[in-house]
N, C-alpha and C positions, 0 to 999 in steps of 0.2 A: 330459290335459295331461302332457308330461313335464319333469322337472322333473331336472336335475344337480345332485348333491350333493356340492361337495368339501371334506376334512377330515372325518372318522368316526371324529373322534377321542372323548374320554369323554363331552363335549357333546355335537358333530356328531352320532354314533353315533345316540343313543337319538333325535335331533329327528329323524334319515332315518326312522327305522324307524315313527313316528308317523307322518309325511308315508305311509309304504306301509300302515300300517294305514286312514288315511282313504282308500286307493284310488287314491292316487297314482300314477303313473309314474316311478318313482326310478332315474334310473343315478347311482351313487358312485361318488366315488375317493377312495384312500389312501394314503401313504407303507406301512403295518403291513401285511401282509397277512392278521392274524389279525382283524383288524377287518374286512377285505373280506369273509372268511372269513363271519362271522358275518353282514356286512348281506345277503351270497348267501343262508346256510340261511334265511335270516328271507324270501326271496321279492324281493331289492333286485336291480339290476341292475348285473355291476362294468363299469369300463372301466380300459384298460392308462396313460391320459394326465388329466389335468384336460381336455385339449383334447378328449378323443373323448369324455369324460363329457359334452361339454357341447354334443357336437353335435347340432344341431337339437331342443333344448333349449328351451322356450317361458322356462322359469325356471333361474335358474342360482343357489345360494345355498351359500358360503361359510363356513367355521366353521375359522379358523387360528390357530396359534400369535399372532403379532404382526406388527409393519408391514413388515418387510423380508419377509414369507412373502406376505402379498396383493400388495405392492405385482411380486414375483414372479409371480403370479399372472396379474393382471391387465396389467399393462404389458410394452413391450417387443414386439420382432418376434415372438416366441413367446408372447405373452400371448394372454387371453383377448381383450383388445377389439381385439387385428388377428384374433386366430382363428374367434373364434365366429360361427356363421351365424343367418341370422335376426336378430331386433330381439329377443332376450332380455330378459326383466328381470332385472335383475340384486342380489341381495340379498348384504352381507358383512355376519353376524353373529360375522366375529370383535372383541376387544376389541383395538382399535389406535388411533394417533394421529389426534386430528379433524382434528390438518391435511393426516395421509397422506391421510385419506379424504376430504376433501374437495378432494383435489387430485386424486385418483384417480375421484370422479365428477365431476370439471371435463371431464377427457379423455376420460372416457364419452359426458357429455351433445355434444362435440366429435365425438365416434364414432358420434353419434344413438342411443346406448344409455340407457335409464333405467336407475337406480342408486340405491339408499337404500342409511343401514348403519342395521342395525337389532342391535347389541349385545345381553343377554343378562343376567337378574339372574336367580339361583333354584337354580344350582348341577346338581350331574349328578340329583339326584333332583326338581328341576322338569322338566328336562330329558327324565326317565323318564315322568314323568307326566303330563307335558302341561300342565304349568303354568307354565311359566317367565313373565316380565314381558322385553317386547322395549320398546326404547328405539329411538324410529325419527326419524332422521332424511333427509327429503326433499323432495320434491313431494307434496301433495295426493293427486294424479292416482294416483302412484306406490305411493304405501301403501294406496289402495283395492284398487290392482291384487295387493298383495301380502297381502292382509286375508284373504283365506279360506288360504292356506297357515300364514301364521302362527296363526290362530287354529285349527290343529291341531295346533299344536307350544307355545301361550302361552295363560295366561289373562287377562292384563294386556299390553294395548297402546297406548301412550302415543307421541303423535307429538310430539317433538321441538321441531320445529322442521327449518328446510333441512339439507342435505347438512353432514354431521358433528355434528351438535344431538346426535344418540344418542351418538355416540361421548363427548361434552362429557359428558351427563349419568352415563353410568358410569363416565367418569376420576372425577366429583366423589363419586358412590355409595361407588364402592370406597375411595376415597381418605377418606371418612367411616367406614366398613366398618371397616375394616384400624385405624384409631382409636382406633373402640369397644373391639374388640376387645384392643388393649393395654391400656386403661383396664379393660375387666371385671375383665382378668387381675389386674394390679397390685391393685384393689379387692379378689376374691377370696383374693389370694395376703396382705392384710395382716389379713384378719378372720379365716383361718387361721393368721397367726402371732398372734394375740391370744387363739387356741385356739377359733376359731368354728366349729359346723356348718359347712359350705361350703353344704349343702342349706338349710339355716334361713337364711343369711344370703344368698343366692337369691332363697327362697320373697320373703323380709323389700324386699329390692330392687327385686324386682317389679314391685312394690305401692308404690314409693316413685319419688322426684326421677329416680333413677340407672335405673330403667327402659331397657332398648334392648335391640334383635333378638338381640345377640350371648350377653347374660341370660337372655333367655328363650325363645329357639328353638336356642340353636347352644352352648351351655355349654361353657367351653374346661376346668373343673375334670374330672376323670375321677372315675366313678361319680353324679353328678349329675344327670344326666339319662341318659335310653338311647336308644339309636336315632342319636347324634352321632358324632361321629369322634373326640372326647375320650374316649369309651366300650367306643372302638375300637382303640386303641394310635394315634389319630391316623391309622387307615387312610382311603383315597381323602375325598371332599369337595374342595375347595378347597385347592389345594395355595402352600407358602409362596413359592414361585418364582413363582408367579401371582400372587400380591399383591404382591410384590416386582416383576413386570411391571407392574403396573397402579398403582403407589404411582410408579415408574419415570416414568410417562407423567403425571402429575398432575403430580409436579417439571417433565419438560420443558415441559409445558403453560407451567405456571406463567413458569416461567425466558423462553419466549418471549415473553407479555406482560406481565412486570414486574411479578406479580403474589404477593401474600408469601402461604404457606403454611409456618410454622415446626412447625407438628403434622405437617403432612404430610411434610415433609423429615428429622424425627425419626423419625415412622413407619418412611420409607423405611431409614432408617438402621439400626434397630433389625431391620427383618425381613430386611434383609442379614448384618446379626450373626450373627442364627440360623440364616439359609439357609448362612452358612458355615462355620459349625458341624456342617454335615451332616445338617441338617434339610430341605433345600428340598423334597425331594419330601413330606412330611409334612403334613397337614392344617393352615393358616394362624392354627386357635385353639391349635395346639401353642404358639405364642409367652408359652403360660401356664409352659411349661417355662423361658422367658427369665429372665419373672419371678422365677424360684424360684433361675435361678444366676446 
């Protein structure tokens, strides 16, 4: 089966190069060429267009920046669903607006293309390792069809619900996510100014009420845990421009049905602060540095 991969980017990247380790047929494309560079040494196959990646293509599956880059993409006299040959299915796992993308497999299934978006929770080292959790939104039919691809790139696969359901469910994820994550910070950053362990008062949390992912797997304190991006000087992970995307997308969510999220609209507000402060490329549990100024 061959299979078009466009975007190889920190995501994309590592989910192609699984797709070719399970024996896939991968032709990629990229904007970097240093990334082509690599999915070529690793055995991938480049192409010069999205369009010629995706020719005669049984699968075509997506991983972009945001909604103005797919809906590029795919739409338009140049897009994929005038260009592409064959009945492709067609997979966009990037994180964008469920009503781009459900207006984007309207014109699909218009085009007699099948189309899910199946978004993305787990970060570049799910990503690495083949675990990531896909959030799918589509047909039945459709996600069966796409079930052995993804479960070479996922270990958690949860269907949604119809076209844009995936999308809904990670605007709300991250939009929960990004949250926490202020709240750890702020909890963290006041039991060290009361002169706490930051590690004892952690461990202490745990194990208590205040419990969540962002405590106990992702520690935004530095030296608290290792192996995190707080551990890291806030290298690679999950970047603040990225949650400041996807905190972005929850507000318009919202704002389109009338629907109040005041956490969320402070969230967004606050990882704007810091993103403009000259953090946005930095790790999104950086926002422990917020706290502190």
């Amino acid at each position: 089966m061959k299979v078009a991969f466009i975007g190889l980017g920190n995501m994309g990247l590592p989910m192609a190069l699984n797709l070719l380790k399970a024996g896939y047929e991968v032709t990629g494309f990229d904007l970097v060429q240093s990334q082509l560079d690599i999915f070529s040494n690793a055995g991938g196959a480049v192409a010069k267009s999205a369009s010629m990646a995706a020719q005669d293509a049984a699968v075509i599956i997506s991983m972009l920046p945001a909604s103005r880059h797919v809906e590029a993409l795919y739409l338009g006299d140049t897009g994929l669903l005038s260009a592409a040959s064959g009945n492709p299915l067609l997979i966009d796992c990037s994180t964008i607006s469920p009503r781009v993308s459900q207006e984007i497999a309207a014109i699909a299934k218009v085009k007699g293309f099948a189309m899910i978006d199946a978004p993305v929770s787990g970060g570049t080292s799910g990503a690495q390792a083949g675990t990531l959790t896909f959030m799918v939104g589509g047909e039945t039919r459709d996600l069966e069809k796409a079930m052995p691809l993804l479960e070479k790139m996922g270990k958690n696969i949860f269907h949604a619900g119809l076209n844009g359901g995936g999308q809904t469910v990670k605007v709300c994820n991250n939009m929960l996510l990004g949250i926490q994550m202020l709240g750890t910070s702020e909890a963290l950053r006041l039991g060290i100014a009361n002169g706490m362990d930051p590690k004892v008062l952690s461990d202490i949390m745990s194990k208590s009420s205040g419990r969540n992912w962002t405590l106990e797997l992702y520690n935004p304190c530095p030296g608290v845990m290792e192996s995190v991006p707080s551990s890291n000087g806030y290298a690679g992970g999950f970047g603040v421009d990225l949650m400041l995307k996807d905190l972005g997308l929850a507000v318009e969510n919202a704002q389109g049905l009338d629907a109040h999220i005041p956490l969320g609209e402070l969230a967004h507000h606050l990882y704007g602060a810091h993103s403009k402060a000259g953090n946005g490329q930095l790790d999104f549990s950086s926002v422990f540095k917020l706290a502190e100024d």
